[in-house]
Phi, psi and omega in degrees: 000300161335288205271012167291343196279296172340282179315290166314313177285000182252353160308286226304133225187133183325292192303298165347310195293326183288316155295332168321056222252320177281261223316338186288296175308276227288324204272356173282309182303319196295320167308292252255321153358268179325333175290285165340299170312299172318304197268011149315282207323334198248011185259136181278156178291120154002126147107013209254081170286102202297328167287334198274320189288335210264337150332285196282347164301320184284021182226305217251357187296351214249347217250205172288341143325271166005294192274309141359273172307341173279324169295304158313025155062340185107005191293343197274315176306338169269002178062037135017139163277325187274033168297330177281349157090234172284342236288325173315307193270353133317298177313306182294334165280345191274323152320323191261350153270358169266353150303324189279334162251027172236347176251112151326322194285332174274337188280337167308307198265353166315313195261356198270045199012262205295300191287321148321307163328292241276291178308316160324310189300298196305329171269045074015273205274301154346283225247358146294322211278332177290322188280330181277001188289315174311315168289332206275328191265328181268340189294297189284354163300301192269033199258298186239055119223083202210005181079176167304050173295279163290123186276324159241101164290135156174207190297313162312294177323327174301310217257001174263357156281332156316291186302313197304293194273346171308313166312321195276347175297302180295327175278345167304288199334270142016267187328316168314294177322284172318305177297297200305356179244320183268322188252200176224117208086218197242110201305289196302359200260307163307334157294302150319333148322268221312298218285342116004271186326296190287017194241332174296343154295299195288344160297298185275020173273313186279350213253334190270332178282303213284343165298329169322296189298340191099341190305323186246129189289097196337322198293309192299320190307328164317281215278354189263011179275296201261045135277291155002297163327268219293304171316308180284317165306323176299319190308340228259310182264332164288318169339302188264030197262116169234140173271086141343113181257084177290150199241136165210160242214123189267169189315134169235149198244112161228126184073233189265002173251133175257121159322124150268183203263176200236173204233133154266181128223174192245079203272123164260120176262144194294342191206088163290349200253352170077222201259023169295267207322325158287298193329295169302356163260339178276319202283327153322308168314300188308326184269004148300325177295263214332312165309314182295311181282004171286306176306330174062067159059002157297333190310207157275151173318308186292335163299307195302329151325297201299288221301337179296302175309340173233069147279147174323132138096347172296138193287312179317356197243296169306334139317301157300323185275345095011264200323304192284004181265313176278332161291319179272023210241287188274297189303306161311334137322304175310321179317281172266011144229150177248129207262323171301323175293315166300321177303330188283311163358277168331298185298324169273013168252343154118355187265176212190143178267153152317079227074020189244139164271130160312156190104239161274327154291010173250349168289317163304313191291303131034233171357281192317331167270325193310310201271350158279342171270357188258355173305290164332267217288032151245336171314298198296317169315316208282302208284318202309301167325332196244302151003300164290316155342305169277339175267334172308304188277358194262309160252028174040061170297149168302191171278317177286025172242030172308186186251316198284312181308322172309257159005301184285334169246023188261315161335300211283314185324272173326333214265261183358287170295337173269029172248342180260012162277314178297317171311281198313319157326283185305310185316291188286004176284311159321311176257355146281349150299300160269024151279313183292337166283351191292283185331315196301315194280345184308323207268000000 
């Protein structure tokens, strides 16, 4: 079987591709999905004065705006209806998985596989429409006491910005959902992509005018090309870096013939926790910038402090910022996968790793390699992160040559092709099945 999946996957090929009529349809819905999307992005909220706005973004773009705008395609600088992007229903799964190990009632439907999902999903989807009625309602607080961003402030404003980006939140959420049933890949990852991607002519038209001006020296632009580089090969090779665990499985007896047991693994990825651990650690920093610059330098001494200390490129904000990559590195590892749930698993399907006892000591072993790969992978996450990090502060790189932005689309990326590789595959499995059926009735 193995080396027929081999033989078919060194077939794929334009022509494969060409017969691929289903697989042909999805990657079209999904482009023309994304397309939609994009063009959210440029329609403005009601009630928005575009000069006035593009003013206080340009005082406040250094903060968590920024990071903001970059996952939101730019959609937040243009105060957008999709300003708020995905980012509500990211929060909300990630609330609702952390949930799943203090509540019983979720860890219940955690296991009760489809129809468990199925519900888990829908307090999601709840608690997307809540976090984004929250955000959305402090997003039109601070729009108008923001100086004359908004022409007519009051309670309408409020509450017609409230309904606009919470819908546009909820119909991305939707729109997600549809590619990922419809389409190729992972909807919401793609979105989160697409606005990444699109935004990158224009980040490096800016990053080549400050070489123009002189602000950046022809030698960084060199070396921040083949850094870029050099980040995406690393990305590439840990992304796909897995510990193989064997799994084997003992002789079974049916009727009067015995079966040998067949052997597996059990792949532990070097960076289980993916691209979470920069994102909550940059945006925890970042909202001290964010406050001060809302308050515009009024606040108390100790925020203007805090916030001089942890500026781009300050060893103290780099020093936290570290930290918060390698704690939520391991929790969140901790989160989605249970070294216990998997030992049982095993033990109930009858497999054992080799020298290990089923059970609680295979749950230990387990545990014990997951947290030395998990060493690895916030090491590597740390170094991808912070190496871009010093030039966003030193030379006032855009955000999209970051280690997170890098990471979410070389990721999104890799996912994307093994999926239409896994089509094409089905596809030609597909078409050796019916040839073999033809020949069967010729004969």
């Amino acid at each position: 079987m193995a080396s027929a999946a081999e033989q078919l996957a060194a077939n794929l090929n334009f022509s494969a591709f060409s017969k691929a009529t289903e697989l042909k349809k999805r990657i079209w819905f999904t482009l023309g999905a994304l397309l939609v999307y994009r063009l959210g992005t440029y329609i403005p909220l009601p009630g928005i004065d575009p000069a006035a706005l593009a003013q206080v973004f340009q005082q406040q773009q250094s903060g968590i705006l920024g990071v903001f705008d970059m996952f939101a395609g730019g959609a937040v600088g243009r105060m957008a209806i999709f300003a708020l992007a995905i980012m509500p229903y990211i929060s909300a799964s990630i609330i609702i998985q952390l949930m799943t190990s203090v509540s019983p009632h979720l860890a219940q439907l955690k296991k009760e596989g489809e129809q468990g999902r199925k519900q888990i999903n829908q307090y999601t989807r709840y608690g997307t429409v809540v976090l984004a009625t929250l955000q959305a309602y402090g997003i039109a607080i601070g729009l108008e006491g923001a100086g004359n961003v908004v022409n007519d402030p009051g309670i309408f404003f409020r509450a017609t910005t409230v309904i606009t980006l919470v819908g546009g939140t909820v119909f991305l959420m939707w729109l997600g959902e549809q590619i990922t049933s419809r389409g190729v890949g992972n909807g919401i990852s793609l979105i989160i992509f697409s606005g990444i991607v699109a935004e990158l002519p224009r980040a490096l038209a800016g990053t080549l005018e400050l070489g123009r001006q002189g602000a950046i020296s022809t030698a960084i632009i060199l070396f921040l090309a083949v850094m870029v580089i050099a980040v995406i090969m690393g990305i590439v090779f840990v992304e796909r870096a897995q510990r193989r665990l064997l799994v084997q499985y003992p002789k079974r007896q049916v009727g009067n013939k015995l079966y040998g047991g067949d052997s597996s693994h059990l792949p532990l990825k070097l960076n289980t926790a993916g691209v979470i651990p920069p994102i909550f650690a940059s945006s925890l920093l970042l909202l001290p910038i964010t406050i001060a610059n809302f308050t515009a330098g009024q606040g108390p001494d100790w925020l203007n402090t805090v916030t001089a200390l942890l500026g781009h490129g300050q060893p103290l904000y780099m020093a936290f910022y570290a930290a918060g990559i390698i704690f939520f590195a391991f929790f969140y590892t901790a989160i989605v996968f249970n070294p216990a749930d998997t030992a049982d698993n095993l033990k109930k399907y009858g497999g054992f790793i080799p020298g290990i006892r089923p059970g609680q000591r295979t749950a230990e072993y387990i545990d014990y390699v997951l947290t030395r790969l998990t060493v690895l992978g916030a090491l590597y996450l740390t170094i991808v992160c912070l190496l871009p990090e010093i030039l966003i502060s030193q030379y006032s790189v855009p955000f999209y040559f970051g280690g997170t932005s890098l990471l979410i689309v070389v990721s999104v990326t890799m996912d994307t092709v093994s999926q239409v590789q896994s089509h094409l595959l089905a596809h030609q499995y597909e078409g050796l099945i019916k040839k073999s059926k033809l020949r069967g009735a010729k004969r």
